[in-house]
MIDOSE-1310 file (N, C-alpha, C; in nm, 2 decimals, decimal comma, always signed):
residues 217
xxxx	-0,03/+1,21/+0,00/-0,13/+1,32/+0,00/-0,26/+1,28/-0,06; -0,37/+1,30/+0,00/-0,51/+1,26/-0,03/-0,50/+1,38/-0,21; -0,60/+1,27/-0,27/-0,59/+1,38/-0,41/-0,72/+1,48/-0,45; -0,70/+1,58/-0,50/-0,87/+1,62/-0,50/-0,95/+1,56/-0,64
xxxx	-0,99/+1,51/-0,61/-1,13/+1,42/-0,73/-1,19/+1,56/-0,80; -1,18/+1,49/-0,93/-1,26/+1,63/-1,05/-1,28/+1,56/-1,15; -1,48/+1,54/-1,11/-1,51/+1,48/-1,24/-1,64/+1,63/-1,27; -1,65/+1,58/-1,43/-1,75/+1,68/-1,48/-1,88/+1,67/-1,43
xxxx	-1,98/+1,70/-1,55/-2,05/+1,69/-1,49/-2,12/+1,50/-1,47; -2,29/+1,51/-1,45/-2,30/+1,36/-1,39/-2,28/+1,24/-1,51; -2,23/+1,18/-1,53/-2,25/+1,08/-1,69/-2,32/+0,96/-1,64; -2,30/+0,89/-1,73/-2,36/+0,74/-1,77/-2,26/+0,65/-1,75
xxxx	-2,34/+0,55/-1,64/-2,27/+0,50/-1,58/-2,16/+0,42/-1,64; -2,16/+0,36/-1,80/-2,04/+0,33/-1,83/-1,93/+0,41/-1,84; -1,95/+0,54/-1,84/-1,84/+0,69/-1,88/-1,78/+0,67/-1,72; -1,81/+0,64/-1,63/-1,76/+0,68/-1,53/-1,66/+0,57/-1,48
xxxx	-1,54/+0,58/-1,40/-1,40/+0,51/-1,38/-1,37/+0,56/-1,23; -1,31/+0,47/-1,20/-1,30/+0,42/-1,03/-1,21/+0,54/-1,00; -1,22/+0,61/-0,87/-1,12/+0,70/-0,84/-1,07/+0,62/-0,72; -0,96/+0,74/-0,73/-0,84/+0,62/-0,65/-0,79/+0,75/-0,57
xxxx	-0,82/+0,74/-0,40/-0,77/+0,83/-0,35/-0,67/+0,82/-0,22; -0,50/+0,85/-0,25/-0,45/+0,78/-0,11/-0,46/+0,89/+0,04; -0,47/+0,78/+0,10/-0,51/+0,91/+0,21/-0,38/+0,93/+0,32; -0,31/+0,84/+0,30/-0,17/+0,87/+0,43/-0,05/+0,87/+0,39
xxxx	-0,02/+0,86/+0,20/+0,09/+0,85/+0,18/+0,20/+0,72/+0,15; +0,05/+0,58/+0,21/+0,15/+0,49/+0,24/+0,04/+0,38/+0,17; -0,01/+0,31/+0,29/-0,10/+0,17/+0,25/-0,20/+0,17/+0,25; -0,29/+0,35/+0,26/-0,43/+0,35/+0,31/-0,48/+0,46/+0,22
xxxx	-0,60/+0,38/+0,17/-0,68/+0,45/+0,06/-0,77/+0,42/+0,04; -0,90/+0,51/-0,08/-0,99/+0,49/-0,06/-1,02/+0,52/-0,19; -1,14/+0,37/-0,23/-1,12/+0,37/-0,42/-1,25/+0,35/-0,40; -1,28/+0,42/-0,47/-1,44/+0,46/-0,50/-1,47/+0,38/-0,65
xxxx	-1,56/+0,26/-0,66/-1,60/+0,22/-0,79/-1,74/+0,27/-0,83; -1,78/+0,31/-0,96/-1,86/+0,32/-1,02/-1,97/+0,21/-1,02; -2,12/+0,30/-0,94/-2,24/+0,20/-0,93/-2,29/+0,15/-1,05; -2,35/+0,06/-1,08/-2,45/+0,02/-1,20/-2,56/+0,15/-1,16
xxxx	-2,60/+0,15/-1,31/-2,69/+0,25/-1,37/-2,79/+0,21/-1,22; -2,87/+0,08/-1,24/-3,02/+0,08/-1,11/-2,98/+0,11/-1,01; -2,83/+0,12/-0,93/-2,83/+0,15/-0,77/-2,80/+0,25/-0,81; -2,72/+0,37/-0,91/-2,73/+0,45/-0,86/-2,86/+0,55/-0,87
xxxx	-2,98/+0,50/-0,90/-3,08/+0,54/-0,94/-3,16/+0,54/-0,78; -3,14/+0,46/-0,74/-3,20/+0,36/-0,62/-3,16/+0,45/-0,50; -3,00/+0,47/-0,48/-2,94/+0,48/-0,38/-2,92/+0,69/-0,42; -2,94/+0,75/-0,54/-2,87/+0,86/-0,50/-2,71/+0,91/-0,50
xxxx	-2,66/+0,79/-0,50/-2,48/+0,79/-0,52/-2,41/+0,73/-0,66; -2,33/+0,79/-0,68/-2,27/+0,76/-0,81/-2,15/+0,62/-0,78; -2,12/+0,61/-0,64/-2,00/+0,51/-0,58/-2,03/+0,44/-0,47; -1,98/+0,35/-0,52/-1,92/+0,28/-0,38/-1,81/+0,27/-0,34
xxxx	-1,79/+0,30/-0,22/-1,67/+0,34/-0,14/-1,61/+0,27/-0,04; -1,45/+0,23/-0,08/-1,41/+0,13/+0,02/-1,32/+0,16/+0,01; -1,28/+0,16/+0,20/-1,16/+0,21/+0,27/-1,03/+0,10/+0,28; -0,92/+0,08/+0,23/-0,85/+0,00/+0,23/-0,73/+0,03/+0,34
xxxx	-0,75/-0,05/+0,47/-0,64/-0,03/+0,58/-0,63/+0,12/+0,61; -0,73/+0,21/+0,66/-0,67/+0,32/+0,75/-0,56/+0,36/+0,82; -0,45/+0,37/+0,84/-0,37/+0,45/+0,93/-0,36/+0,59/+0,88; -0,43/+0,65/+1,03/-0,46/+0,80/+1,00/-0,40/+0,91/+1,12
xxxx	-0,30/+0,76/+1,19/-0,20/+0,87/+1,24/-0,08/+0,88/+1,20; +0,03/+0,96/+1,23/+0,15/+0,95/+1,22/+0,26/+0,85/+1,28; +0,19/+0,80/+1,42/+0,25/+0,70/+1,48/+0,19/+0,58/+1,56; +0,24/+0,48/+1,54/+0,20/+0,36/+1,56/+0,29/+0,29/+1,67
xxxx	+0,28/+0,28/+1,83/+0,31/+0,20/+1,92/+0,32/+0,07/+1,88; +0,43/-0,04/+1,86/+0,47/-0,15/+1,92/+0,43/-0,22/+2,00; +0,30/-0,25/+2,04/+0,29/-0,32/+2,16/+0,33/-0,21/+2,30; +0,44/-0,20/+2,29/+0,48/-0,10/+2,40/+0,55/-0,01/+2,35
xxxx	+0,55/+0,12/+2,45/+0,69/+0,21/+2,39/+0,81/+0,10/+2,40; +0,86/+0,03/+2,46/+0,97/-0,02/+2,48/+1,02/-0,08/+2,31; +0,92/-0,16/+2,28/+0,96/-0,19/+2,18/+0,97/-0,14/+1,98; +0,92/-0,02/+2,07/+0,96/+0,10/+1,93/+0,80/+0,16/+1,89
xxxx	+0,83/+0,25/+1,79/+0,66/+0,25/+1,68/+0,74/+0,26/+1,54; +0,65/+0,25/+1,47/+0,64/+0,30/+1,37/+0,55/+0,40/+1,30; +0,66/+0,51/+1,26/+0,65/+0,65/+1,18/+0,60/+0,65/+1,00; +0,48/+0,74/+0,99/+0,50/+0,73/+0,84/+0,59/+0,83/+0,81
xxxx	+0,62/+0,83/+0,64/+0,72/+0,95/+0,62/+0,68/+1,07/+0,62; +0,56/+1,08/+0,63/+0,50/+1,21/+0,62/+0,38/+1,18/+0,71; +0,26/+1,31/+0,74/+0,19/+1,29/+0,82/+0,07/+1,32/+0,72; -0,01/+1,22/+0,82/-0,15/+1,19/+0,74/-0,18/+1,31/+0,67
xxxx	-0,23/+1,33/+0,51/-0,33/+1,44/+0,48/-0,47/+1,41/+0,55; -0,55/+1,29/+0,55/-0,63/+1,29/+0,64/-0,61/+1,22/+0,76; -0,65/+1,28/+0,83/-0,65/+1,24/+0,97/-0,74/+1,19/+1,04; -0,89/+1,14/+1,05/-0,97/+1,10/+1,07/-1,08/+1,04/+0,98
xxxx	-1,18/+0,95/+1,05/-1,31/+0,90/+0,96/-1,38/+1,04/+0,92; -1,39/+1,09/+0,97/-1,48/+1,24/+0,92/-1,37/+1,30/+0,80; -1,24/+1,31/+0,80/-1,25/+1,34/+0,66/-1,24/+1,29/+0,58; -1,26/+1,14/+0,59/-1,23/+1,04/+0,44/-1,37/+1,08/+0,41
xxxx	-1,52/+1,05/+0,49/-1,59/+1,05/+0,45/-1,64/+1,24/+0,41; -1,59/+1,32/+0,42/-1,57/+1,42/+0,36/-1,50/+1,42/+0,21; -1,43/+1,34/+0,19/-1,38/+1,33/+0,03/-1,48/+1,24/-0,04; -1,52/+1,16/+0,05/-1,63/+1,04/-0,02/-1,79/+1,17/-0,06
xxxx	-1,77/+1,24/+0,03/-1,88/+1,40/-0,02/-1,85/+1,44/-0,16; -1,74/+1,50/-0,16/-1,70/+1,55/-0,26/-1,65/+1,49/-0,38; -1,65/+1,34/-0,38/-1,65/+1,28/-0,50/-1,80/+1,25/-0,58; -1,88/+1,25/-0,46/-2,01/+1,19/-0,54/-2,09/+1,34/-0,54
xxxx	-2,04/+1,46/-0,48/-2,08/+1,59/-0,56/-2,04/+1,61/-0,69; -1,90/+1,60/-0,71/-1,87/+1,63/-0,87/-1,90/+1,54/-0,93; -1,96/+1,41/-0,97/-2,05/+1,30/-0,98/-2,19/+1,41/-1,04; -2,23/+1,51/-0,93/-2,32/+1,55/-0,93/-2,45/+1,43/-0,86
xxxx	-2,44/+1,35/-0,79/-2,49/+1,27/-0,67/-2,60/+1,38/-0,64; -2,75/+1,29/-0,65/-2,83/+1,37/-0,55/-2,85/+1,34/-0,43; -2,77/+1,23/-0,40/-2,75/+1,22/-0,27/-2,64/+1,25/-0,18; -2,55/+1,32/-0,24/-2,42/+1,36/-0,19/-2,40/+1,39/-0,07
xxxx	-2,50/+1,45/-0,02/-2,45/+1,55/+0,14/-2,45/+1,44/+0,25; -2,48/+1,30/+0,16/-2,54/+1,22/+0,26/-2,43/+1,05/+0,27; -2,40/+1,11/+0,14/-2,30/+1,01/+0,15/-2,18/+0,93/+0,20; -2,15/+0,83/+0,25/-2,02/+0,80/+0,29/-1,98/+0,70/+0,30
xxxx	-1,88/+0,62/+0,36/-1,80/+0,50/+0,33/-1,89/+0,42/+0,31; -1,87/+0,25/+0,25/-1,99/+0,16/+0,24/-1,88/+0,06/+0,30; -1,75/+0,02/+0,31/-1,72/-0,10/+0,37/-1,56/-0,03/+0,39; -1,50/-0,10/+0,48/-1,38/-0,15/+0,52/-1,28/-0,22/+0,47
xxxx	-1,18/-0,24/+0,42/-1,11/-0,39/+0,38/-0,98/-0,35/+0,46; -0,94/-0,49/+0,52/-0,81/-0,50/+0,63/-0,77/-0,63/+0,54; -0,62/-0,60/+0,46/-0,56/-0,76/+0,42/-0,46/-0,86/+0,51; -0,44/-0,77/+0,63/-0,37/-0,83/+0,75/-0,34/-0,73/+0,86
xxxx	-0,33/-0,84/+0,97/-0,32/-0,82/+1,11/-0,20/-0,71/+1,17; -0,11/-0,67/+1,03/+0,00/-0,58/+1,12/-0,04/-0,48/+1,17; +0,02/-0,43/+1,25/-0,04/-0,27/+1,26/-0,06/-0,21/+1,20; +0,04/-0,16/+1,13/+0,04/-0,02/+0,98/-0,09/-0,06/+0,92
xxxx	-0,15/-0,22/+0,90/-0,25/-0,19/+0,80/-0,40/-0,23/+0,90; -0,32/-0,27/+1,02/-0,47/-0,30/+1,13/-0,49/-0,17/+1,20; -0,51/-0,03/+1,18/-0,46/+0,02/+1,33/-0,59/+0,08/+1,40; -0,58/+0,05/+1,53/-0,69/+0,03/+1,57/-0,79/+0,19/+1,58
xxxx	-0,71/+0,23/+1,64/-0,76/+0,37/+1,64/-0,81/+0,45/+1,49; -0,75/+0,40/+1,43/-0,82/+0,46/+1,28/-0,92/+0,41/+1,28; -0,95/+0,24/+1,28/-1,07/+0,19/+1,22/-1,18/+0,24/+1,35; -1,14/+0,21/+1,46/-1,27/+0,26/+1,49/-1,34/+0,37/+1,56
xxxx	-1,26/+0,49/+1,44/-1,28/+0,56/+1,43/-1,45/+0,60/+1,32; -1,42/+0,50/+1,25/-1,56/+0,48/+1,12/-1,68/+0,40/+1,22; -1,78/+0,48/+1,13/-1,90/+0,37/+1,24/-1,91/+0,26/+1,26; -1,95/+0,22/+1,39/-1,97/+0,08/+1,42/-2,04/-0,02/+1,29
xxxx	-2,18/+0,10/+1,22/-2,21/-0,02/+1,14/-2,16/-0,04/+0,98; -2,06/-0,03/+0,95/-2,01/+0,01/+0,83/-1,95/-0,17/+0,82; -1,97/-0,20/+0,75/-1,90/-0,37/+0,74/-1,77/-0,38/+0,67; -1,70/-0,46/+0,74/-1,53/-0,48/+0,77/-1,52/-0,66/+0,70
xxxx	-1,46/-0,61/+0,61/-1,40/-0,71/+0,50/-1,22/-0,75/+0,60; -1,20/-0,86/+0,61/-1,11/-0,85/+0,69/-1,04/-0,98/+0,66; -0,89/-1,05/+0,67/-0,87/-1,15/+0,63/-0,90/-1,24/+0,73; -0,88/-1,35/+0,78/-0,95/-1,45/+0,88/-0,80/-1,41/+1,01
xxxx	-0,75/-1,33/+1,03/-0,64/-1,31/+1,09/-0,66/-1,17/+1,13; -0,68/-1,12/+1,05/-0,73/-0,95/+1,10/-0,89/-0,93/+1,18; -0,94/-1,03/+1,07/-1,08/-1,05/+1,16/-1,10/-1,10/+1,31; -1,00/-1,20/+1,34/-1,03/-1,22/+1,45/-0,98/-1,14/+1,58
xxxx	-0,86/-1,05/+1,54/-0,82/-0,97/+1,61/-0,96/-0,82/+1,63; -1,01/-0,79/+1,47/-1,10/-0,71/+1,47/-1,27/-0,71/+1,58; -1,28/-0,84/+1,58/-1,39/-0,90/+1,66/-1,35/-0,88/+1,82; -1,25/-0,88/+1,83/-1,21/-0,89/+1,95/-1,21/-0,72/+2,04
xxxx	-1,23/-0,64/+1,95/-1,26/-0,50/+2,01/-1,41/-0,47/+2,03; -1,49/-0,59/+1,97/-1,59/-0,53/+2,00/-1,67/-0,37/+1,95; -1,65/-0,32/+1,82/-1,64/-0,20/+1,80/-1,75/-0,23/+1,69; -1,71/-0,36/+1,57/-1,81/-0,30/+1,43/-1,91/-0,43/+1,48
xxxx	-2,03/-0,38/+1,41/-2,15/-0,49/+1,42/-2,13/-0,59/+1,32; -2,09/-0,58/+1,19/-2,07/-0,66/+1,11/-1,93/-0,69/+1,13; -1,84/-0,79/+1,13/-1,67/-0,79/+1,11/-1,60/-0,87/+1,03; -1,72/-0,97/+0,99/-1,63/-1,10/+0,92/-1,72/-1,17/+0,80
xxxx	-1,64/-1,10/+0,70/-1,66/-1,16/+0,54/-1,84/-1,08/+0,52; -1,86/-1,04/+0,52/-1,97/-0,94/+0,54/-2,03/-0,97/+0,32; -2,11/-0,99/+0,29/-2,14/-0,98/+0,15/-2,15/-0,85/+0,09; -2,07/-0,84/-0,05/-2,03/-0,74/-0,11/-2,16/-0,74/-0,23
xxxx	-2,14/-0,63/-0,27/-2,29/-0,62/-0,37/-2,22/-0,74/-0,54; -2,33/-0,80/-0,57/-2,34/-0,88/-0,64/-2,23/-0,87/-0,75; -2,22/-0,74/-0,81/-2,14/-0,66/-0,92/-2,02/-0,64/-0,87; -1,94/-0,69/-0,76/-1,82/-0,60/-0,68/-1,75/-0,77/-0,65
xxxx	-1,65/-0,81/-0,67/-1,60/-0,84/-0,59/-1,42/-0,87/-0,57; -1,37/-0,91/-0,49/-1,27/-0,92/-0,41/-1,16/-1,05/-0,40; -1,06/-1,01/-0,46/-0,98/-1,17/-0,45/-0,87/-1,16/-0,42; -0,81/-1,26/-0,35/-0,67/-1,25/-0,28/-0,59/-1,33/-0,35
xxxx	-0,49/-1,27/-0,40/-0,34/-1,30/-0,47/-0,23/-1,40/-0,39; -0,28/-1,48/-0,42/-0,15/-1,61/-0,37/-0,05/-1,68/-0,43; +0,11/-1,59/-0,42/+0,18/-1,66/-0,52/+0,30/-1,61/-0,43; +0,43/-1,71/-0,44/+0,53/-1,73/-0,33/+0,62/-1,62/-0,28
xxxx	+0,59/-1,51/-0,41/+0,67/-1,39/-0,38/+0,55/-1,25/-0,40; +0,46/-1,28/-0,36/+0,32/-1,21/-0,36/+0,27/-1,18/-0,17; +0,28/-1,09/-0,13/+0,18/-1,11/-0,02/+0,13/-0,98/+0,02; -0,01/-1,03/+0,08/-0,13/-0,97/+0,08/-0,15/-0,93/+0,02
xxxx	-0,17/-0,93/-0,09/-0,24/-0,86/-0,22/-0,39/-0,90/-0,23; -0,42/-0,81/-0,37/-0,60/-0,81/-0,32/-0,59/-0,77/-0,50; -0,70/-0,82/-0,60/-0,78/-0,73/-0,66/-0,91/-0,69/-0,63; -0,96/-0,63/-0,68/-1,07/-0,57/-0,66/-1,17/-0,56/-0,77
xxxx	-1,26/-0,59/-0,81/-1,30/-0,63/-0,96/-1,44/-0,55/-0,95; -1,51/-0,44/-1,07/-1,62/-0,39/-1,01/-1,71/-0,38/-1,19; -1,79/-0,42/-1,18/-1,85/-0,43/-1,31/-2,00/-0,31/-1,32; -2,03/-0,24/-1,40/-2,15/-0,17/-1,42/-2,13/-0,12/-1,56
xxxx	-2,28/-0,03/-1,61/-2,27/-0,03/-1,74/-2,48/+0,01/-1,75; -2,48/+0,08/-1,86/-2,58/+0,07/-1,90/-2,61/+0,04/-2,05; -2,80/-0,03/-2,03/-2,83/-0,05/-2,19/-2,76/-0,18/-2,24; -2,75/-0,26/-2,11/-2,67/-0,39/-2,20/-2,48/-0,40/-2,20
xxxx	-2,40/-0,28/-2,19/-2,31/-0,25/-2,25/-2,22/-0,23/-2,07; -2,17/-0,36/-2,08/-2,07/-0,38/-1,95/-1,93/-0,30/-1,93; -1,93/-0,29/-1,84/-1,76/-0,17/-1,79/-1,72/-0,23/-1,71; -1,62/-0,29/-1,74/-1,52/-0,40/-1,61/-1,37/-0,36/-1,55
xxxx	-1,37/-0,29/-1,44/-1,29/-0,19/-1,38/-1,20/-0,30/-1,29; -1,07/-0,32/-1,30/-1,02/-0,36/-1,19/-0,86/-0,31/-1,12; -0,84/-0,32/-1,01/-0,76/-0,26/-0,93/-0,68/-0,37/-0,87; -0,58/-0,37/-0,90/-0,46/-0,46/-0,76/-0,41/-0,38/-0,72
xxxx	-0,42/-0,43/-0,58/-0,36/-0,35/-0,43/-0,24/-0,46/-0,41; -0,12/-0,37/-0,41/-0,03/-0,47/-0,36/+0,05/-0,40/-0,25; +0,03/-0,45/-0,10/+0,07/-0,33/-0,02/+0,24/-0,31/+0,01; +0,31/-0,40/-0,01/+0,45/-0,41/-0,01/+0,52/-0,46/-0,09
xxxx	+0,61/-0,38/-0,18/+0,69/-0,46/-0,29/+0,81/-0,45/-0,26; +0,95/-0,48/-0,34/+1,11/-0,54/-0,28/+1,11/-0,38/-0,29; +1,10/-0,27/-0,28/+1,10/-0,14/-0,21/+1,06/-0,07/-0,11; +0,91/-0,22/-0,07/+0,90/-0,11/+0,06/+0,82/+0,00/+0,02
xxxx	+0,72/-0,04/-0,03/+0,64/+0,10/-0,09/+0,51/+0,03/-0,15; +0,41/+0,09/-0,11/+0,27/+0,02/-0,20/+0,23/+0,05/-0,33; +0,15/-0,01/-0,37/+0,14/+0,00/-0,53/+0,00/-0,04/-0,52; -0,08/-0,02/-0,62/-0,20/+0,01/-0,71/-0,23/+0,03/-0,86
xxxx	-0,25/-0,09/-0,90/-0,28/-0,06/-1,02/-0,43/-0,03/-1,09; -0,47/-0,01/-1,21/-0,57/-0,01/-1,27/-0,58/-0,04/-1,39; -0,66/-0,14/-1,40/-0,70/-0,11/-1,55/-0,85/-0,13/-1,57; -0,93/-0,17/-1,73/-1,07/-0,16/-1,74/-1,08/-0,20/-1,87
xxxx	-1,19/-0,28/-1,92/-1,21/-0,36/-1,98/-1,37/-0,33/-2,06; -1,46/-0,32/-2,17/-1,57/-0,29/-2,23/-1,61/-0,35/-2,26; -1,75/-0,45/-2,26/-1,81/-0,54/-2,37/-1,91/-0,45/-2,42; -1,95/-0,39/-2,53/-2,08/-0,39/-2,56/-2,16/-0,49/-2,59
xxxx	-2,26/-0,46/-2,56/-2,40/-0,50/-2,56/-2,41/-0,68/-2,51; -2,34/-0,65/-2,37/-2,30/-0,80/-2,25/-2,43/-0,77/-2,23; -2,44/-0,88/-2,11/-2,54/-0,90/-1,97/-2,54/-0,81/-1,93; -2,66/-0,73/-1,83/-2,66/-0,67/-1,77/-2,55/-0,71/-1,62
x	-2,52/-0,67/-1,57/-2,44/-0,68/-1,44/-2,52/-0,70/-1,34
């Protein structure tokens, strides 16, 4: 179930902490990190927002009926790009965002080609120009629809970035690493997405890290 975000009112950019929202119950979600103090000055938005593998229906065809689908266990709380980016509203309202009404996704991430985490009809469902972070395997299938302008390895903002977990009982995993802060004084947020563990169930973690009076980011 998608969760409802409740922050106070607007803070300082180091007070503020990544929200984590799942949207289908399973491997798709949407984790909003905290901007540095100048973009969000710049831009009006308190986040940046990235969609990790959409599936926003309830069922997923096989190639053919013949060869089965796959059901989630519940049915999407959201169901389409128009409401994630309706939650991406209402997180950068309670943010208190002066740009809120206007806000919405900033990128894509696909960590593989299966269906449950490629599915097509969800992604392009989001605008064409929204840039699609994608593995070299999902991208090339992604390219091949013809749908986003941007598709492959697209540049993430300087302060953000993205690493993939390689180890023999590890797969597709992703951190996610997002740094901002004001006045000198760094806030180092990070997230691993691990989409399938020996249960068959995804996971997410968090944690976050402080330097005062670091580099600016």
């Amino acid at each position: 179930m998608a969760s409802e975000p409740d922050h106070g009112s607007r803070q300082a950019s180091q007070d503020l902490r990544p929200v984590v929202t799942n949207l289908n119950g399973d491997t798709a979600w949407l984790v909003s990190f905290p901007l540095p103090a100048a973009e969000r000055t710049e831009s009006g938005k308190s986040y940046y927002h990235i969609v990790v593998e959409p599936w926003l229906s309830e069922h997923i065809v096989l190639f053919t009926a013949l060869l089965g689908s796959i059901t989630l266990p519940e049915p999407p709380a959201v169901k389409d790009a128009a409401a994630v980016d309706a939650i991406v509203r209402d997180i950068e309202q309670a943010a208190d965002s002066p740009a809120h009404a206007d806000a919405s996704v900033d990128v894509i991430v696909v960590t593989t080609w299966l269906l449950d985490h490629m599915h097509r009809d969800s992604l392009t469902g989001f605008a064409p120009s929204i840039p699609v972070l994608a593995s070299p395997e999902a991208a090339k299938s992604i390219s091949g629809w013809k749908h986003f302008e941007c598709r492959i390895r697209p540049p993430l903002p300087g302060w953000l970035s993205v690493f993939r977990v390689n180890a023999h009982d590890v797969v597709y995993a992703f951190v996610f690493v997002g740094c901002h802060g004001d006045d000198g004084n760094e806030q180092h947020d990070a997230l691993l997405y691990l989409p399938t563990d020996t249960r068959r169930t995804c996971r997410l973690w968090t944690g976050s890290s402080r330097r005062p009076g670091g580099h600016a980011c």
